[in-house]
C-alpha positions, 0 to 999 in steps of 0.5 A: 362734223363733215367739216372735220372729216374733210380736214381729218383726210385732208392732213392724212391724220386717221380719225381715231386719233380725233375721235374713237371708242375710247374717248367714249369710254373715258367719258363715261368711266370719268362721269361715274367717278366724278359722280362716286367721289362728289358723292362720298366727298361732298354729300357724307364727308362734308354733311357730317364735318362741315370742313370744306379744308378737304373738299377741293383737294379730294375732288382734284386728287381724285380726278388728276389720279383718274386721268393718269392711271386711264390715259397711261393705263394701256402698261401691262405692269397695271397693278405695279403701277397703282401700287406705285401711286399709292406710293407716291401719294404716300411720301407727298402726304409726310412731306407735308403737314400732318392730318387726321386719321379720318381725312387720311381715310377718305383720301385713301378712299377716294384715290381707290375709287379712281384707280379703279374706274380707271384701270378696270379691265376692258372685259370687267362690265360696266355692272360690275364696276357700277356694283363697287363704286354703289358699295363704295358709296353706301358703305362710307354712309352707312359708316359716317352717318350711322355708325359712327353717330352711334358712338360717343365723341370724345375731346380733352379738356382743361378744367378750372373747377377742382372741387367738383372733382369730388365723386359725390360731385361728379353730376354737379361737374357735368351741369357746369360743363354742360352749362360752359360748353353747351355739351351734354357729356355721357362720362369724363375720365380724371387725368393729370391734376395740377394743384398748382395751377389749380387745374385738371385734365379731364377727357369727356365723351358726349354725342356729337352733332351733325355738322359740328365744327369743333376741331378735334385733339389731333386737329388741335395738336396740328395747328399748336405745330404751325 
């Protein structure tokens, strides 16, 4: 430390360029967003959608966005400016393949998070910002690993088994899926019925399990398109 003093007056370069308060507040606003995003990406994300497509690219956008809105965050125009990157980040996500509501929601949340440890007033406490980042952090478990467990999932199917189409035959319907797919459907509705090809639509809503890998309609819909 003495040797970088000596050099520092030596070259007439002020200290705070090498060493000030802000670096140490750069440290620890990153510290914490790291640890909100890593948190909501890895620890809810990814528990309950085991797809890591995502992971990398919500933790880089999440810390490269972090870094510009902190080191350029001394404009005064702050609020035009993270309106400007939600902008910005808006038309780089249609240039680019589509995905999924539920994705486009967490890059949405976590582009948020970072804006916001970054460009949180001086005079905004470190409590306060602790309180949003914690909110932000139990809201989306709360969402992701209990609401949304509450609810049914929901696919479409294409099924081979017209006689079962019958209503007095629907709990036949439901064993032969059950047994062709291992889901345990609550209900199905009928869709198009194709009596050429001897096939129907069927849309069936079951309980989904933590972790499942089953791509979703949407999911699907995007890789037909590649």
């Amino acid at each position: 430390m003495e040797l970088l003093t000596n050099l520092i007056s030596t070259i007439d370069v002020p200290s705070t360029v090498i060493i000030s308060n802000n670096l140490v507040e750069l440290l620890l606003r990153y510290l914490l967003n790291l640890l909100v995003t890593v948190f909501v990406v890895n620890y809810v994300y990814f528990k309950a959608t085991g797809k890591r497509t995502y992971v990398f690219t919500y933790i880089m956008i999440s810390t490269t966005v972090f870094f510009l809105c902190f080191l350029l965050g001394n404009i005064d125009l702050q609020l035009g400016f993270a309106l400007g990157l939600f902008a910005i980040f808006g038309i780089i996500r249609y240039r680019t393949d589509t995905i999924p509501i539920r994705e486009m929601t967490y890059l949405f949340l976590v582009i948020t998070i970072s804006i916001i440890n970054a460009l949180a007033r001086r005079d905004v406490s470190y409590s306060e910002i602790l309180l949003t980042n914690t909110t932000f952090m139990l809201t989306t478990w709360v969402m992701e690993r209990v609401w949304m467990r509450r609810h049914m999932a929901r696919r479409t199917i294409i099924y081979d088994r017209m006689d079962l189409i019958h209503p007095d035959k629907h709990d036949l319907l439901r064993q032969d899926i059950k047994e062709r797919t291992g889901l345990v459907i609550t209900r199905f509705k009928i869709g198009q019925i194709d009596l050429a090809k001897n096939s129907i639509r069927l849309t069936i809503f079951y309980k989904d399990a933590p972790g499942n890998n089953v791509l979703t309609d949407a999911e699907l819909s995007d890789k037909g398109m590649e």
